[in-house]
C-alpha positions, 0 to 999 in steps of 0.5 A: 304070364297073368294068372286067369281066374281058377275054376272056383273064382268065374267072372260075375253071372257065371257058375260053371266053367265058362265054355268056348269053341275054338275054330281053325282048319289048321289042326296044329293050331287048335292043338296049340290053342287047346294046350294054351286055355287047358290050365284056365279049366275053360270047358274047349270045344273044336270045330275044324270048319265052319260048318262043324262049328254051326253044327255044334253050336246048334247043339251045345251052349257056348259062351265064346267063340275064337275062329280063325278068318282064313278057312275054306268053305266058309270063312271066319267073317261068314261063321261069325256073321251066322253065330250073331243071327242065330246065337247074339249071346254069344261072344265073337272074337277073330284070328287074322293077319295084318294083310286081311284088314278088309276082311276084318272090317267085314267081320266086324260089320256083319259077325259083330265080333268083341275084339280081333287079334293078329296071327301070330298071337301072343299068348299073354295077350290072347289070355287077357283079351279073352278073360276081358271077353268072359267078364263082359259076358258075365255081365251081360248075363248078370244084367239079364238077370237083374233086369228080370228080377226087377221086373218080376219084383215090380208085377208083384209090387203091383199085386199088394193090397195097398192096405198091406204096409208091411209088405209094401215097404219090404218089396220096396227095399228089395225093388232099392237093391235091385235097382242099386245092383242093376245101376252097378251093373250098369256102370261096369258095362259102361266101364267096359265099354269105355275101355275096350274103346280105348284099346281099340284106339291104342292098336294103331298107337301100339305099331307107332310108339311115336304116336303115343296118347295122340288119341287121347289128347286129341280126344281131350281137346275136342271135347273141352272145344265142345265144351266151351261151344256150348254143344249138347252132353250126347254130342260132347260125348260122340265127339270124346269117342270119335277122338279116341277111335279118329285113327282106327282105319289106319289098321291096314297102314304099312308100319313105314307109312305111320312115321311119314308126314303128309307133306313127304308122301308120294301119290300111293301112299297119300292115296292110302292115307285118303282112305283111313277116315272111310274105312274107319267109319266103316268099321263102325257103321254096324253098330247103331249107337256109334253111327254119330261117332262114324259120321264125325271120324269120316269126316274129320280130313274135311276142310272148311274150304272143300279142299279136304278129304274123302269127299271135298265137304265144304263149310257147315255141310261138314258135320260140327264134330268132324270140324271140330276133331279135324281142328284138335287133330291138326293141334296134336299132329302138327307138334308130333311132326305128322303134317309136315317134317318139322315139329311144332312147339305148342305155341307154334301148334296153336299161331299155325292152327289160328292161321287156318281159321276161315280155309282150313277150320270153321272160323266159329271153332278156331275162336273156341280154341283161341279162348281155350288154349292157355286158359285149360285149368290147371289143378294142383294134383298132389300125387304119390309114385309107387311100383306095382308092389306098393299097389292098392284097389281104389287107387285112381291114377293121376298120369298116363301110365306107359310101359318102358318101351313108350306104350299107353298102358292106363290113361290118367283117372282109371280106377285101379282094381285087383286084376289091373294091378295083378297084371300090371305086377306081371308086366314088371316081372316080363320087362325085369325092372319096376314101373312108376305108377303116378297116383292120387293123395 
C-alpha cells in the first residue's frame, strides 16, 4: 500500500492536517473507512446522514467530503449538491454501485463532485485517490492566496511615488516572483486537470483490458486531423479532450456488452450502446468550460449522411469536431474489432476509413487523413529501460507504461515525479515482479 503523506509533510496550502467528513448510513462502513484514514493522521469527521452532515459543516471547516450515494432522507447527490451551493471549496467525492450510473451522472451535474468511486473500494486506490484530492485542494488554496498577494503587491505598486526608484525596482521583483509562483501554480492545476482527465478516460479501459490506450490513440489522431485542417489552437485542444473522455458514457456498460462488436449486437443492447454519447455529454454539460468538448462527444456516432446516431445529424449540421472524432474513432475501433467481428490491420483501417468518405465521414476530413496517415513524423527516440528501483524525478516517459495484466497506467511524455515513482515501486511490490519503464536519454 502507498505511503500517504506524514502529518509534517501536508500538500502545498495546507499547514494542519487536512479535515474530511465522511458520510454513510452504514455505521460499519464508517467504521471501516475511519480505521482506513487514522495512520494518514487526516483530522475524520462522521455524519450518519445527510442532514447531520449539513449541520456539521455549517459548523466546522472541512476540506473533503466522502458520502456515500444510497441514504435515506437525503441522498449522496442531494448532500453534495448542497455542499457546492454552500461550501464550493470544499471538495466532493462519491461512493456508488456500478448499478447507479444515472444517479452518478446527476451528482456529477449538480454536487460538482472530483471524482466517484465504486463500492466495494479498494483501499490503495481510495487513498490514492483522496490524496490526489488534497493536493488539489492544496493548490486551490495556494493559488488563492498568490492571487491576493499579487494583488495586494500591484495596490502598493500603484501607491510608490514614481521618484522613489529604490523601491519600485523592490516591489517590482517581489511582484516577478509572485507572478512566477502563481504561473507554477498554475501549471500544476493545469497538470492536474490534464490527469484527472485521463483517469476519467481510463475507467471504461479499466473494466475492458482489450481497449487499452484506445482513448488515447484515438484522442492523438483527431488532434493531428485538426491540426493538419488548419483548426484553431482552443478547438484542437477541445477535440484532444472530447478524444479522451469519447467512451465516458459507457459507465453503466454491462462488462459483456464491452467485448461485443456493433455488428453482433441485438436490439437491446444496440439500444444501450445508442445511448452512451448522450449520457456522456451529460455528465459533462455542468462544467462550462467543457461545454464544447460535451458537444463534440454527443455527436461523434453521427454520420455524414444522417444515418448516425442519437439524433440522425446530417452533413455540416454535425459539429466539426464530432465529424472529426467520429473519423479517428472508427480508425481505432475498426483495428481493436469493436465494428465488426474481424480485425483490421492498419492498411485495412485507413482503405476501410477512405471508402467512407461522402456517407460515412465528411469528405473534407477523410482528405485530411489521406494526407495524415503515413506520413505522421517519426522521430528517433533514444530510450533507457529501467524498473521502479532505477527511477529518477524529472524523468519523462518515452511509451505508454501498462501494468502486467494490460492496464494504462502513464501515458507516454508524464513527467515522473516523487509520489509517481513512489507509487509505481509499490504497484511492483503488489504485482511481485519488476516493470519496464521505457524512459528518455
Amino acid at each position: 500500500m502507498s505511503e500517504l503523506l506524514p502529518a509534517t509533510g501536508w500538500p502545498p496550502g495546507f499547514t494542519a492536517a487536512p479535515v474530511l467528513l465522511l458520510v454513510d448510513d452504514e455505521p460499519n462502513v464508517l467504521s471501516a473507512l475511519r480505521r482506513l484514514l487514522r495512520p494518514s493522521g487526516y483530522q475524520l469527521h462522521l455524519a450518519g446522514s445527510g442532514a447531520e452532515a449539513l449541520e456539521l459543516l455549517s459548523r466546522e471547516p472541512v476540506d473533503l467530503i466522502v458520502s456515500d450515494m444510497r441514504m435515506p432522507g437525503l441522498s449522496g447527490a442531494e448532500l453534495l449538491a448542497q455542499a457546492r451551493a454552500h461550501w464550493p471549496d470544499t471538495l466532493r467525492i462519491l461512493l456508488t454501485g456500478y448499478a447507479e450510473v444515472s444517479s452518478a451522472i446527476a451528482a456529477i451535474n449538480e454536487g460538482g463532485i472530483y471524482r466517484y468511486i465504486a463500492k466495494p473500494w479498494n483501499d490503495e486506490e481510495l487513498l490514492k485517490t483522496l490524496q490526489q484530492a488534497l493536493e488539489l485542494r492544496g493548490l486551490q488554496a495556494e493559488k488563492q492566496r498568490l492571487e491576493a498577494l499579487t494583488a495586494h503587491q500591484n495596490a502598493a505598486l500603484r501607491e510608490l511615488n514614481a521618484t522613489l526608484e529604490d523601491k519600485v525596482r523592490i516591489r517590482t521583483e517581489e511582484l516577478r516572483i509572485a507572478n512566477q509562483e502563481i504561473s507554477l501554480a498554475m501549471e500544476k492545476l493545469r497538470k492536474t486537470f490534464f490527469t484527472s482527465v485521463q483517469v476519467l478516460s481510463n475507467l471504461i479501459e479499466m473494466r475492458a483490458p482489450a481497449l487499452a490506450g484506445h482513448s488515447r490513440r484515438v484522442a492523438d489522431v483527431a488532434r493531428k486531423l485538426a491540426e493538419k485542417m488548419g483548426l484553431g489552437a482552443d478547438l484542437q485542444h477541445e477535440i484532444l479532450l472530447a478524444g479522451l473522455l469519447h467512451d465516458i458514457g459507457k459507465i453503466g456498460y454491462p462488462d459483456a456488452l464491452f467485448g461485443t462488436p456493433l455488428t453482433r449486437m441485438n436490439s437491446d443492447e444496440l439500444g444501450i450502446a445508442r445511448k452512451h454519447p448522450i449520457n456522456g455529454a451529460a455528465a459533462l454539460m455542468s462544467m462550462p468550460d467543457m461545454r464544447g468538448v460535451a458537444d463534440i462527444i454527443r455527436s461523434h456516432h453521427e454520420r455524414w449522411d444522417g444515418q448516425g446516431f442519437p439524433e440522425a445529424l446530417a452533413g455540416e449540421k454535425i459539429p466539426l469536431g464530432a465529424r472529426i472524432l467520429a473519423l479517428a474513432n472508427d480508425y481505432d475501433g475498426a483495428q481493436l474489432g469493436t465494428l465488426s467481428a474481424k480485425r483490421m490491420t492498419p492498411e485495412e483501417a485507413k482503405q476501410w476509413v477512405i471508402e467512407g468518405r461522402k456517407f460515412r465521414y465528411d469528405p473534407d476530413v477523410v482528405d485530411a487523413f489521406g494526407q495524415l496517415i503515413g506520413k505522421l513524423p517519426r522521430q528517433t527516440i533514444i530510450e533507457r529501460r529501467l524498473s521502479g528501483a532505477e527511477l529518477e524525478a524529472g524523468m519523462v516517459l518515452s511509451r505508454d507504461l501498462h501494468s502486467p495484466d494490460g492496464m494504462l497506467l502513464l501515458a507516454t511524455e508524464y513527467v515522473l515525479d516523487d509520489l509517481l515513482i513512489r507509487q509505481i515501486r509499490d504497484f511492483e511490490e503488489s504485482f511481485g515482479r519488476r516493470l519496464v519503464v521505457c524512459v528518455r536519454v
